[in-house]
C-alpha positions in Angstrom: -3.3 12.6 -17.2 -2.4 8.7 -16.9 1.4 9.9 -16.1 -0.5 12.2 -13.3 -2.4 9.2 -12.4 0.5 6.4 -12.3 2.0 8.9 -9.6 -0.6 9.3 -7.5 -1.0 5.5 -6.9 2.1 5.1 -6.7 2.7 7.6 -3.8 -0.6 6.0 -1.9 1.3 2.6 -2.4 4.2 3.9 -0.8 2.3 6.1 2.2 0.3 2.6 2.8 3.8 0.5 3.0 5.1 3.5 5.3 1.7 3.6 7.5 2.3 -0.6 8.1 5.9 -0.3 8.9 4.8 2.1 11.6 2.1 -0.2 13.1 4.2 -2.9 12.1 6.2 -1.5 14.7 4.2 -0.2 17.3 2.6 -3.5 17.6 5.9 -5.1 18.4 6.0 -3.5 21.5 2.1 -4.1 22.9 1.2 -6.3 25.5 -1.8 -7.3 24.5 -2.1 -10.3 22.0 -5.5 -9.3 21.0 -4.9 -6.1 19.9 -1.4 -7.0 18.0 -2.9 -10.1 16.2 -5.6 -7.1 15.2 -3.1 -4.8 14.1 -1.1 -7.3 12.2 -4.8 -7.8 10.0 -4.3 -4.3 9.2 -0.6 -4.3 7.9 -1.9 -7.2 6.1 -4.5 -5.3 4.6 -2.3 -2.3 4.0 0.5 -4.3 2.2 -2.0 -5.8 0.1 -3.9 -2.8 -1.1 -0.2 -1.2 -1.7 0.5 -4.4 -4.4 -3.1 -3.8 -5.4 -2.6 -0.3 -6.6 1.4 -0.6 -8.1 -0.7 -3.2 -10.0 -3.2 -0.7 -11.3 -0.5 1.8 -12.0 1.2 -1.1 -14.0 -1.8 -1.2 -16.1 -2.4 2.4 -16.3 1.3 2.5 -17.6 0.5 0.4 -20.7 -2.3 1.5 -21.5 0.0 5.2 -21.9 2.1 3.1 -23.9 -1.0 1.8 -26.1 -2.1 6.1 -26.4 1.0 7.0 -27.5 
């Protein structure tokens, strides 16, 4: 289950990175200064909560270690 687990943040972490190259992106090529600085918060965010959950499936990873 925490192997299951591990995986499954692991692939959100990665879809999350993916998701704010894409803005990351498509903010390059707006006009509007408003909008990108707005869109740049959100690849912020994204990126963050990405390192936030590879943390969490660090933790889930010992805590296999400390079951086995």
């Amino acid at each position: 289950m925490l192997r299951s687990a591990r995986k499954t943040l692991d692939t959100v972490a990665g879809h999350n990175e993916d998701a704010a190259i894409s803005i990351m992106r498509a903010a390059e090529s707006l006009g509007d200064e408003l909008l990108r600085q707005q869109l740049y918060r959100v690849i912020h965010r994204l990126n963050q909560d990405a390192a936030e959950l590879r943390l969490l499936r660090d933790a889930l990873g010992v805590e296999e270690r400390r079951l086995a």
